[in-house]
C-alpha positions as CSV (number, residue, x, y, z in Angstrom):
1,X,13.8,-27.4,-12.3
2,X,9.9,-26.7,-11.9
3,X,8.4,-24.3,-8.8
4,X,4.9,-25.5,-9.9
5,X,3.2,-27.3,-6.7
6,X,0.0,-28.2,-5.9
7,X,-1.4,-26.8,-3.1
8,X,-2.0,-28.8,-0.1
9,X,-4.8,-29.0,2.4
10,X,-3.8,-27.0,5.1
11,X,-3.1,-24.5,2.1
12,X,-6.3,-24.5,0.1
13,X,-8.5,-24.6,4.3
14,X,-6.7,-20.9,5.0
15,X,-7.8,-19.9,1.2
16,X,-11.3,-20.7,1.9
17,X,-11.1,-19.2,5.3
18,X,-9.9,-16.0,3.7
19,X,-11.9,-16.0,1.0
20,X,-15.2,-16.3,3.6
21,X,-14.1,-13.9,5.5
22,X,-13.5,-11.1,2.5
23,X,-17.0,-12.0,1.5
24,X,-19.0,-11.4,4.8
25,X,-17.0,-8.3,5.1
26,X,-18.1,-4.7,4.0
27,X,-16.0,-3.2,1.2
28,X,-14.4,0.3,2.0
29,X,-13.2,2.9,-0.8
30,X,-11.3,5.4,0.0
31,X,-10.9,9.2,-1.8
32,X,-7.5,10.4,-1.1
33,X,-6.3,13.7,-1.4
34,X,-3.2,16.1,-2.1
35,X,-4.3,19.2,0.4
36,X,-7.1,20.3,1.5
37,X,-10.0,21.6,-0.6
38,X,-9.6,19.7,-3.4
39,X,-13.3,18.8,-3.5
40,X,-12.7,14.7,-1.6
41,X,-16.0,15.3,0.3
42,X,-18.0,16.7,-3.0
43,X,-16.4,13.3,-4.8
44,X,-17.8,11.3,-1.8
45,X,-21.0,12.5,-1.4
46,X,-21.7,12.4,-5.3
47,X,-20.9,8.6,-5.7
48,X,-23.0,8.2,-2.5
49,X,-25.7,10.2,-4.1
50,X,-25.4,7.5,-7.6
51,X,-25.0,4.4,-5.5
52,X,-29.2,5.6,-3.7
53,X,-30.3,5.9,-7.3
54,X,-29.5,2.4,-8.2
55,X,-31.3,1.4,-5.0
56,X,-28.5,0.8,-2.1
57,X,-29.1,2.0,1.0
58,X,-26.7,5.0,2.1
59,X,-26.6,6.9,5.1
60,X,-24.2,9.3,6.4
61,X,-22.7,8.6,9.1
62,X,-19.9,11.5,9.7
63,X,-19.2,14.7,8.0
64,X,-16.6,17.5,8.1
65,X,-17.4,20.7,10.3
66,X,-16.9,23.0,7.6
67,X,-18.3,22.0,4.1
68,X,-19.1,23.9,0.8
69,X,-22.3,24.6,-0.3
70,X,-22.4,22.2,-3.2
71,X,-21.7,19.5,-0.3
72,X,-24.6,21.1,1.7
73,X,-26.6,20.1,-0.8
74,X,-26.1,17.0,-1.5
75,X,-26.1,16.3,2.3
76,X,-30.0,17.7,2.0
77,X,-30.8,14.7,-0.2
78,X,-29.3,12.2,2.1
79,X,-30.1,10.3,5.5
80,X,-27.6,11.5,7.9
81,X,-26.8,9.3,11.1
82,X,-26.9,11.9,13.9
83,X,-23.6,12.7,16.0
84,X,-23.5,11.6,19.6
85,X,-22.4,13.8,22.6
86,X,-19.3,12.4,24.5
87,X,-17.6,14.7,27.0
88,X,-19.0,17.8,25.2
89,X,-17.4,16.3,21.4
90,X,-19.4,15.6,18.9
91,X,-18.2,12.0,17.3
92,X,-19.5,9.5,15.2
93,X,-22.5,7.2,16.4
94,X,-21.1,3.8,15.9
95,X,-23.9,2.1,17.8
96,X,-26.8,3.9,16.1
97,X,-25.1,2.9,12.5
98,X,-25.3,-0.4,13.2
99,X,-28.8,-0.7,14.6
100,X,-29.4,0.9,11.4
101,X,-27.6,-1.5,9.3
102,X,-27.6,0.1,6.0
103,X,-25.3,-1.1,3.0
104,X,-23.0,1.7,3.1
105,X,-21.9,4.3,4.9
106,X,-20.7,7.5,4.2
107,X,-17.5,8.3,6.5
108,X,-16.1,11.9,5.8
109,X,-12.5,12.1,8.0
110,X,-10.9,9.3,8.7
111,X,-8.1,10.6,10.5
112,X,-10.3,12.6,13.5
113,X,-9.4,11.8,16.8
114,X,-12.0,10.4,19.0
115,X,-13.1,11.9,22.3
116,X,-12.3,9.8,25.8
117,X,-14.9,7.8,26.8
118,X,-15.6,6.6,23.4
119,X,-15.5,2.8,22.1
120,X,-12.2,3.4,19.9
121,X,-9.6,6.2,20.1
122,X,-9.7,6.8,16.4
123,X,-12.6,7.4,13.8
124,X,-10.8,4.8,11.4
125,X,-11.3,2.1,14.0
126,X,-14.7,2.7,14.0
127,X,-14.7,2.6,10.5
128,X,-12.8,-1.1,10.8
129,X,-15.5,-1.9,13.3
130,X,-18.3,-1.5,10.7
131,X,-16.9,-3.1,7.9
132,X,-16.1,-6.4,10.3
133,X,-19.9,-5.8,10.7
134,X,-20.6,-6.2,6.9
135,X,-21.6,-2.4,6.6
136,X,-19.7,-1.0,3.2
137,X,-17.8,2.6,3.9
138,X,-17.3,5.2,1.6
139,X,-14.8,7.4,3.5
140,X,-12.3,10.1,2.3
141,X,-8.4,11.3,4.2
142,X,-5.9,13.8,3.2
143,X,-2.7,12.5,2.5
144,X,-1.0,15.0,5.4
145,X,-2.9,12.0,7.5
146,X,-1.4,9.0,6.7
147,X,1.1,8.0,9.5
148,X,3.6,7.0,7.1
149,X,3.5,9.9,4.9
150,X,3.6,12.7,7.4
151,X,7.0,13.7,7.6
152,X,7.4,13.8,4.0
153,X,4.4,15.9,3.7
154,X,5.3,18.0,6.2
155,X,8.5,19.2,4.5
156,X,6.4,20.1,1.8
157,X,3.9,22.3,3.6
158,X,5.3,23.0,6.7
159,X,1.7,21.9,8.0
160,X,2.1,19.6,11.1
161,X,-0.8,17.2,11.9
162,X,-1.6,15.2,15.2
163,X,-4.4,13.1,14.1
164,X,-3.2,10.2,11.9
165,X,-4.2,7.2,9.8
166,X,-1.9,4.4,9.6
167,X,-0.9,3.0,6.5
168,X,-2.0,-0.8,6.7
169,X,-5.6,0.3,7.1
170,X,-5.3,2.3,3.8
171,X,-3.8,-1.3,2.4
172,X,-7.4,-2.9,3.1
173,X,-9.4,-0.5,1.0
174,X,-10.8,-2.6,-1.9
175,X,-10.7,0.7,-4.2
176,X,-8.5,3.8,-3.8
177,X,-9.2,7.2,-5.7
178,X,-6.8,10.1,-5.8
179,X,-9.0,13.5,-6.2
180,X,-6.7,15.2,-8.1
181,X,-8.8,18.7,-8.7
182,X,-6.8,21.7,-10.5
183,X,-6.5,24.2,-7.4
184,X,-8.5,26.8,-9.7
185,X,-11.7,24.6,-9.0
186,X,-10.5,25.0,-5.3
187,X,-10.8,28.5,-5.4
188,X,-14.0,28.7,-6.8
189,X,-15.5,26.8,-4.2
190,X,-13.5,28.7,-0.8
191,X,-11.0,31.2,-0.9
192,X,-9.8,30.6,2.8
193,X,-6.6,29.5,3.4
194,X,-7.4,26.8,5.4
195,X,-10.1,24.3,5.8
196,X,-10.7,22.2,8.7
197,X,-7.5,23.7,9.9
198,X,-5.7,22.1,6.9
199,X,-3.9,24.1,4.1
200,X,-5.4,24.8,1.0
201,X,-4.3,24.1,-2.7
202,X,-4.4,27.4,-3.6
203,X,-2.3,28.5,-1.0
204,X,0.7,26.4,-2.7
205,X,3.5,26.7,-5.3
206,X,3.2,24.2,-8.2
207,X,6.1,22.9,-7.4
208,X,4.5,21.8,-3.7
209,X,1.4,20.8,-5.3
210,X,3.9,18.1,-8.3
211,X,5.8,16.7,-4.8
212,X,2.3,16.0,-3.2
213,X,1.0,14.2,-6.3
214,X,3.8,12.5,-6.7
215,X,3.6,11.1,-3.3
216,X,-0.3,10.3,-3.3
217,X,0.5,8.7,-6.7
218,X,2.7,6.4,-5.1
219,X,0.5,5.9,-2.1
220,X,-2.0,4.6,-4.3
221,X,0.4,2.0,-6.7
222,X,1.2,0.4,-3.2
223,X,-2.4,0.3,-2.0
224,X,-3.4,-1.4,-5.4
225,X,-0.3,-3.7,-5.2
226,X,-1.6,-4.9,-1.7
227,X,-4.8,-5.8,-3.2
228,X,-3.6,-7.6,-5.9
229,X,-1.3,-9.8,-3.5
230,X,-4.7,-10.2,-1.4
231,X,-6.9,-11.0,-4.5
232,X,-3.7,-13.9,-5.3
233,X,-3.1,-15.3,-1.5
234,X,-7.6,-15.7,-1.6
235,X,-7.2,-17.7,-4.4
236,X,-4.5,-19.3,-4.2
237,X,-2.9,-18.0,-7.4
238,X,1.1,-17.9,-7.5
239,X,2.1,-14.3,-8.1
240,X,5.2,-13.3,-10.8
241,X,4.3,-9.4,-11.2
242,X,3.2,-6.5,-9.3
243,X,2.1,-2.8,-9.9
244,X,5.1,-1.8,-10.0
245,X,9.2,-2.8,-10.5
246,X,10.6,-5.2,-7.4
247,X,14.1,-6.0,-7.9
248,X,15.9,-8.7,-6.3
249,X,19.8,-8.5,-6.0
250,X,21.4,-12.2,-5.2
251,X,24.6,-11.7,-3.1
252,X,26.9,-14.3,-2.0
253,X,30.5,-14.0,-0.5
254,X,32.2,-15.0,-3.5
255,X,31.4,-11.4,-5.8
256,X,31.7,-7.9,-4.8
257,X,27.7,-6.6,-5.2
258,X,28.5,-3.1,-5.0
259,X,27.9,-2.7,-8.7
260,X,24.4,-4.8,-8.7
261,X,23.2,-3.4,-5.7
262,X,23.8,0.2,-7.3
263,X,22.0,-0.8,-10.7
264,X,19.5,-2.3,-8.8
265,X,18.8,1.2,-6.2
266,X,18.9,2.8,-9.5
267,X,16.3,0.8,-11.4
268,X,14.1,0.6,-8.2
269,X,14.2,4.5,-7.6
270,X,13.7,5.2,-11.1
271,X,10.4,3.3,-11.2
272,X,9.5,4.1,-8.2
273,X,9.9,0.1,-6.8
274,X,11.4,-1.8,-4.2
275,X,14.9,-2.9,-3.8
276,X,15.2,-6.7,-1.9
277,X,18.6,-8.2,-1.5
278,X,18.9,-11.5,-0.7
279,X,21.2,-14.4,0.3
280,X,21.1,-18.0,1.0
281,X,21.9,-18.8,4.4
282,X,24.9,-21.0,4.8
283,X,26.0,-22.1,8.4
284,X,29.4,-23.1,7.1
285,X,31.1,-20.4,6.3
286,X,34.3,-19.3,6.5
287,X,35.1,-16.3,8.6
288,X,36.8,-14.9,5.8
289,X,33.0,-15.5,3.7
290,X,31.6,-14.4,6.3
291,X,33.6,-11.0,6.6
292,X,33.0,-10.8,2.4
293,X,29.1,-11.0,2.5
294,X,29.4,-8.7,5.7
295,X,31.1,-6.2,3.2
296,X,28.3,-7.0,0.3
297,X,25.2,-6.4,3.0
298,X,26.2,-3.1,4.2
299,X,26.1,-2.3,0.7
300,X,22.5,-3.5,0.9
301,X,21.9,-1.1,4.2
302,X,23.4,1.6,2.3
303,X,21.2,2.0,-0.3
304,X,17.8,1.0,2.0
305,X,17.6,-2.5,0.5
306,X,15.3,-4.9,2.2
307,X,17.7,-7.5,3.3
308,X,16.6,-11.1,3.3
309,X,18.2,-14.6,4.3
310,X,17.1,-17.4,2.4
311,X,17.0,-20.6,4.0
312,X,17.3,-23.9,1.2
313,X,19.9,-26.3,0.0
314,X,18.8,-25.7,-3.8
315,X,20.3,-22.2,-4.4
316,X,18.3,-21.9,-7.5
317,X,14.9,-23.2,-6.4
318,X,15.3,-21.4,-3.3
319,X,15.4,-18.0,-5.0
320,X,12.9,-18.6,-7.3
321,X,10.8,-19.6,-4.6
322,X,10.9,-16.5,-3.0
323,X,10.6,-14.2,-6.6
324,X,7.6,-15.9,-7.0
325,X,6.1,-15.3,-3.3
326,X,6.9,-11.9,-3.6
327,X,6.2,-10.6,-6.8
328,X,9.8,-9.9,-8.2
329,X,10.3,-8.4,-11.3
330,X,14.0,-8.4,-11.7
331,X,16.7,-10.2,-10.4
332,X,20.2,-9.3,-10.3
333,X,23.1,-12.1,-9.6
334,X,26.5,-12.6,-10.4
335,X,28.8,-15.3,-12.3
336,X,31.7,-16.7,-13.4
337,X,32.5,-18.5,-16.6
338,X,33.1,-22.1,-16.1
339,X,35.3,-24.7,-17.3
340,X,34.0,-27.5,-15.6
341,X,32.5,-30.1,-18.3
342,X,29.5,-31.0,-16.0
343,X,28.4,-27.4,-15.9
344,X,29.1,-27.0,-19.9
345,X,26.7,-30.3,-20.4
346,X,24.3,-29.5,-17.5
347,X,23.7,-26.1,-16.8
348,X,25.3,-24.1,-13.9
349,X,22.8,-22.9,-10.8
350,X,22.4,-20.0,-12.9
351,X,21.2,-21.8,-15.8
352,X,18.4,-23.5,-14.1
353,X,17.3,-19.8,-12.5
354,X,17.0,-18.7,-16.0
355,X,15.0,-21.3,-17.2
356,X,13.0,-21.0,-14.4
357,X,12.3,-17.3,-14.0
358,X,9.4,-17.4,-16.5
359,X,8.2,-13.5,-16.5
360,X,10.8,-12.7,-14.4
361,X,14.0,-10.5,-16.0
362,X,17.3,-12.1,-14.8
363,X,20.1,-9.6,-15.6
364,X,23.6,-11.4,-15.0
365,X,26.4,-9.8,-14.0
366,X,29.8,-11.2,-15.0
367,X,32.6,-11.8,-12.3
């Protein structure tokens, strides 16, 4: 069995469509950090600073209200966008940026809340609406901010934040960098417990510092994993691995999953991957199949699988097809011994996955 396939028209029009539209759009990098004051605005303004000594035009276009003084001065050396004036808020002028045009623009807090009146309700849009105009961003967020994140954060620090920063427009940076400063650097710089009203490193126990790295840590893997599926999809490139471990578990009425479905959370929580579950679709089922993959999906639910129904008459080329589109690492499937001369000569379903799964691990379990 091959999964090689050439790509066809309609496919190789949408990869030059995508690929033209990443390259008249404006690249955006993004410095993420843990907590507040861990010096993302210094780390901003510095690679801005580098990027006008090789000859690219920087402005600023937004800043935070309270900076250090090492910021300060590097803000002296640049040319700063002023704010506009809407309903007595100061905000970010969008329209005098791109009348300006430069190559890049410096973007300091990309979860703030715009003021009514204003083109976009959030800064981050506006940030989306200059890269669409070809202008690159340089832009920095806490993690507290990301939409997806907050909760979780928020158990750590007991900090609750309003202003957010969905995750899918993290997923379009084209370069994520955790700034992971000790919190004695911190210090140094501002001994306040808070700055622009968010909590400081220094104010926390290791222990809530090692959960917030952990989380930005995995932040970032998915980030990068997006790209990588971009950079593949804009050119067309079939995909077999990811940044991390994505495990596909193959249930079917005929084997009680429980035990893959456990290895499989295990392996997938262990490094820090997803768990898919998967089955082919069959409209002829028994009820009594039916109630037996029933019993093997709520396994599935239980342990936060993403559950997926395949659609093929090939079993084998079927699940391959959709390892391959999403970037599975593993898979997990069940089987029986069997006594059937064709399958002894031949190769059983199975067989032809294995061959098949070329960089893919295919752990079998026996039933």
């Amino acid at each position: 069995m091959s999964t090689d396939r050439r790509p066809d028209p309609e496919q190789l029009l949408r990869q030059l469509q995508a690929e033209e539209q990443y390259s008249r759009r404006g690249r955006l990098k993004i410095f993420l950090g843990y907590a507040g004051g861990v010096g993302k605005s210094f780390r901003m303004l510095d690679e801005a600073r580098r990027r006008r000594k090789r000859g690219e035009d920087v402005v600023v276009g937004a800043i935070q209200p309270k900076v250090s003084a090492e910021v300060e001065a590097l803000l002296q050396k640049m040319p700063v966008i002023p704010l506009r004036t809407i309903g007595g808020v100061p905000t970010m002028d969008v329209e005098a940026i791109l009348r300006r045009h430069p190559q890049v623009c410096v973007v300091d807090g990309l979860a703030y809340d715009n003021p009514p009146g204003s083109p976009y309700p959030k800064r981050w849009q506006d940030v989306e609406h200059l890269l669409s105009a070809g202008i690159s961003v340089i832009a920095t967020v806490n993690l507290q901010h990301i939409e997806e994140r907050r909760e979780e954060v928020e158990r750590i620090t007991g900090k609750h934040v309003t202003e957010t920063v969905p995750e899918s427009f993290l997923r379009n940076a084209d370069e994520i960098e955790i700034v992971d400063a000790p919190p004695d650097f911190a210090l140094q710089r501002d001994s306040s417990p808070l700055v622009n009203g968010e909590p400081r490193a220094t104010t926390m126990l290791p222990q809530q510092l090692s959960g917030l790295r952990e989380i930005a840590l995995l932040l970032a893997a998915d980030v990068v994993d997006y790209q990588l599926e971009a950079y593949l999809a804009r050119h067309g490139i079939e995909q077999v691995w990811g940044a991390h471990e994505r495990i596909l578990v193959c249930v079917s009425p005929y084997a009680d999953a429980a035990e893959m479905i456990a290895s499989g959370r295990r392996n997938a929580e262990r490094f820090h991957g997803e768990l898919f579950v998967a089955y082919i679709n069959r409209p002829d089922l028994t009820l009594e199949e039916k109630t037996l993959l029933e019993r093997n999906l709520s396994h599935a639910r239980a342990a936060g699988a993403r559950i997926e129904a395949l659609d093929g008459e090939d079993p084998a080329y079927t699940i391959m097809q959709f390892a391959r589109a999403h970037g599975i690492t593993q898979i997990f499937l069940a089987n029986r011994m069997s006594n059937i001369w064709w399958d002894r000569v031949f190769g059983t379903p199975v067989d032809h996955l294995i061959r098949a799964a070329k960089n893919i691990d295919v752990r079998v379990f026996p039933v």
